[in-house]
ROTIZA-463611 format. One record per residue: residue number from 1; residue in one letter; x, y, z of N, C-alpha, C in turn. Coordinates in steps of 0.02 Angstrom, whole numbers. Each point is the difference from the previous one (the first is absolute). Example, Ala and Ser with C-alpha at 12.3 -4.5 7.8 and 13.67 -1.06 7.14 Angstrom:
BEGIN
{1; A; {660; -284; 390}; {-45; 59; 0}; {45; 60; 0}}
{2; S; {-18; 53; -36}; {42; 59; 3}; {-39; 55; 37}}
This chain:
BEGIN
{1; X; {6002; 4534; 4875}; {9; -61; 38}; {-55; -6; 54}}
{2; X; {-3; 56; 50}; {-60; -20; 54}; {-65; -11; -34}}
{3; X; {-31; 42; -84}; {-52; -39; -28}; {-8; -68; -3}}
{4; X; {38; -46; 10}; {11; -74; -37}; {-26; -22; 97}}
{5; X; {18; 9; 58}; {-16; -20; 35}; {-60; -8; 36}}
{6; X; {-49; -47; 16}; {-42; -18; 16}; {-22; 47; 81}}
{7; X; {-48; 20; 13}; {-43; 0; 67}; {27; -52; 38}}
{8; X; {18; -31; 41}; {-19; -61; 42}; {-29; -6; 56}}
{9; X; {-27; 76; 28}; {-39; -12; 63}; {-54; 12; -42}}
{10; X; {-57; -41; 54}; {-45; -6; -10}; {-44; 77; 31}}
{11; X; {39; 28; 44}; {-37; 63; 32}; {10; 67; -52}}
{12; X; {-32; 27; 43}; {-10; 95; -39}; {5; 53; 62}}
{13; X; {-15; 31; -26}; {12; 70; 49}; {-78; -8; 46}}
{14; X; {-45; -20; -40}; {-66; -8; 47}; {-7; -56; 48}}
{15; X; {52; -23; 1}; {17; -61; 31}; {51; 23; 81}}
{16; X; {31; 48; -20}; {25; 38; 67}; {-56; 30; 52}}
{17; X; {18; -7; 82}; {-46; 11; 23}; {18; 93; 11}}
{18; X; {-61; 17; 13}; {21; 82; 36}; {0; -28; 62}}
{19; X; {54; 56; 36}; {14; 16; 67}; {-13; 79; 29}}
{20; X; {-20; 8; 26}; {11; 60; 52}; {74; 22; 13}}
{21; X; {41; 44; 9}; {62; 5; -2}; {-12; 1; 89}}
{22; X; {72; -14; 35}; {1; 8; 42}; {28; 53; 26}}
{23; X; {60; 13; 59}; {10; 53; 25}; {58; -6; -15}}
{24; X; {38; -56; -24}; {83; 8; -19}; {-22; 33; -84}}
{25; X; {-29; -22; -30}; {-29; 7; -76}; {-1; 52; -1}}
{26; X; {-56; 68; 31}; {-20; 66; 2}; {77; 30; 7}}
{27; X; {28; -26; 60}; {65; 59; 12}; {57; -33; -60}}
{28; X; {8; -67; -27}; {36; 20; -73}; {-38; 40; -44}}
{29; X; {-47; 20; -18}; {-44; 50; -42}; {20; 48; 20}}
{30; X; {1; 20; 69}; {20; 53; 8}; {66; 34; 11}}
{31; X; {42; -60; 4}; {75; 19; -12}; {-6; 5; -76}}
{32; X; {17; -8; -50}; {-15; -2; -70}; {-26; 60; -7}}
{33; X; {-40; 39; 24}; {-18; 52; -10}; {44; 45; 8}}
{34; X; {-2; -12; 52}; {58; 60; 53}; {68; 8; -29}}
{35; X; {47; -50; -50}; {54; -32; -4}; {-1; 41; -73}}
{36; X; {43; 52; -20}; {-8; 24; -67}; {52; -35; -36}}
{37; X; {38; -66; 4}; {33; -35; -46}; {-50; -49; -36}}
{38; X; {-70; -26; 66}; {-51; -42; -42}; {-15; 33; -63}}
{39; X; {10; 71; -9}; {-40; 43; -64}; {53; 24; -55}}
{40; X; {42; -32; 25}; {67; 25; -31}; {-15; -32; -98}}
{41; X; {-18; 9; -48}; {-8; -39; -69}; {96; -12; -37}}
{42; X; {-16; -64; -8}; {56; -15; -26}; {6; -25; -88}}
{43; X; {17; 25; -33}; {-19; -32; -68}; {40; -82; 0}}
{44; X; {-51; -38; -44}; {38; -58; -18}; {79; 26; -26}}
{45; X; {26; 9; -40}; {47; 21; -19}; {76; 5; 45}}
{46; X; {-59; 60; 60}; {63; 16; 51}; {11; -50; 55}}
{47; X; {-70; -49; 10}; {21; -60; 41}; {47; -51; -21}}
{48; X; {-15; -12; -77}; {58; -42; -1}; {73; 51; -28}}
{49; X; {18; 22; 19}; {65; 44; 2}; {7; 8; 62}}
{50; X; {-21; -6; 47}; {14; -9; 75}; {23; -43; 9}}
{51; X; {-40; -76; -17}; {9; -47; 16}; {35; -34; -36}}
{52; X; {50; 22; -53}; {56; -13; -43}; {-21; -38; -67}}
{53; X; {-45; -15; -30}; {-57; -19; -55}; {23; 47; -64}}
């Protein structure tokens, strides 16, 4: 089904601008780091059996 649907923006990824991260940005990077549930791997499988699927 999502094959059959069309593009409709006209943009792309080269079309996003870069940014510089800021200082809230860096310290979520660095919570995420620090945070060993961010690294936690979950199989498809066991997410939806969590989430009742």
């Amino acid at each position: 089904m999502l094959k059959d649907r069309e593009n409709l923006s006209p943009k792309s990824w080269k079309d996003i601008e870069e940014v510089t991260p800021d200082e809230w940005d860096l310290k979520m990077l660095d919570d995420i780091d620090k945070d060993p549930d961010c690294h936690e791997f979950i199989s498809q499988d066991e997410l939806l059996k969590e989430l009742g699927f």
